[in-house]
C-alpha positions in Angstrom: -20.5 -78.1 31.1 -20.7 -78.0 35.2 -17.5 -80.1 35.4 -15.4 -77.2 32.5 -16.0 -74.5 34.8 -13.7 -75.2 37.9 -11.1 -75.9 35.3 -11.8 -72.7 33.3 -11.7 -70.7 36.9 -8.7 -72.2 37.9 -6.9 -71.9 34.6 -7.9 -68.3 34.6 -6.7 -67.5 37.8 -3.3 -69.7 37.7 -2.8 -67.1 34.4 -3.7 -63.8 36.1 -1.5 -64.9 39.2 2.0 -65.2 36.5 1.7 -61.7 35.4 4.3 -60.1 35.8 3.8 -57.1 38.2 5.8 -54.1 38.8 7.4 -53.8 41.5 9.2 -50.9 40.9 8.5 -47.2 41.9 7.8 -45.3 39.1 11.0 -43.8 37.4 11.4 -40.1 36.6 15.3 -38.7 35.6 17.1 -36.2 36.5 18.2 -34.5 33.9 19.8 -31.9 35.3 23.8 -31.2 34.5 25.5 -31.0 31.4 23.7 -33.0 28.1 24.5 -36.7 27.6 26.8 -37.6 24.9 26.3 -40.4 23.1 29.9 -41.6 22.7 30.5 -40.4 26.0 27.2 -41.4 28.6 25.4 -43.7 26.6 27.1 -46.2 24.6 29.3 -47.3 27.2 26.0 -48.0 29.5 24.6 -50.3 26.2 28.0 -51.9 26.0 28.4 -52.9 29.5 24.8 -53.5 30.4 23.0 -54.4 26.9 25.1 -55.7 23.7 25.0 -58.9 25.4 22.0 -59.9 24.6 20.8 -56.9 22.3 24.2 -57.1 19.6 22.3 -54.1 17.7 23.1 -51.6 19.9 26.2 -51.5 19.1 26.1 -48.0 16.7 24.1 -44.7 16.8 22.0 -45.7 14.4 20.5 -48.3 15.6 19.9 -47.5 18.8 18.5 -44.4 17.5 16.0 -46.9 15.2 15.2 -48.1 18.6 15.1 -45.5 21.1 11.3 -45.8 22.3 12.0 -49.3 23.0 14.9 -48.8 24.7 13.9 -45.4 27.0 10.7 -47.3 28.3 12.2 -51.1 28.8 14.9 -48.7 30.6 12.5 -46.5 33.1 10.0 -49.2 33.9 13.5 -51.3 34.9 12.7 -54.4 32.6 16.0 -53.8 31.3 18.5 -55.4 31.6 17.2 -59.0 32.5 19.0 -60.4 35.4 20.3 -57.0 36.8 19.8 -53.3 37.1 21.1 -50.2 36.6 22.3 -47.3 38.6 19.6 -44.4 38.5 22.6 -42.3 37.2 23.3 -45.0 34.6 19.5 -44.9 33.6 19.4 -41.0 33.6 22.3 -40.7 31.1 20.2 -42.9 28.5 17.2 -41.6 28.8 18.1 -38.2 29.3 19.8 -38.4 26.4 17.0 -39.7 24.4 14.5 -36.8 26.2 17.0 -34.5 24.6 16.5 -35.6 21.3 19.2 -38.4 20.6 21.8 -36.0 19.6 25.1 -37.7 17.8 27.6 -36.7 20.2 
């Protein structure tokens, strides 16, 4: 048993130390101006920054079906993988969402 623990300790801490931490500052919009549209603000942010990888956010609906998903992976800036987006590109999606998803 004495010659598992060092292993166990070190295994532990080798996991603890590849979590990922954030690193970014907490996000809060600005929602201030005119509302997001849809068609307008938001789907050509998904488009350029997200169909890539995520094809099924391609149409209201299902970004709509996945809106929670997509506000917080957003704001905490795990999204999009291998870049980032402006804060007024994040503001028009999740303002948009805060407002309620409106089809517009």
């Amino acid at each position: 048993m004495n010659r598992i623990a060092p292993f166990l300790i070190i295994g532990t801490a080798l996991l603890l130390s590849c979590s990922k931490s954030s690193t970014t500052p907490d996000y809060t919009p600005d929602c201030s101006g005119p509302a997001k549209s849809f068609s307008t603000d938001v789907l050509p942010v998904l488009q350029s920054a997200c169909v890539g990888c995520h094809s099924n956010f391609s149409s209201y609906a299902q970004v709509v079906a996945d809106k929670a998903g997509i506000r917080s992976n957003i704001a905490s800036g795990n999204m999009p993988r291998g870049s980032t987006l402006t804060s007024a590109q994040k503001n028009k999606v999740v303002c948009w969402i805060d407002s309620g998803t409106p089809n517009n």
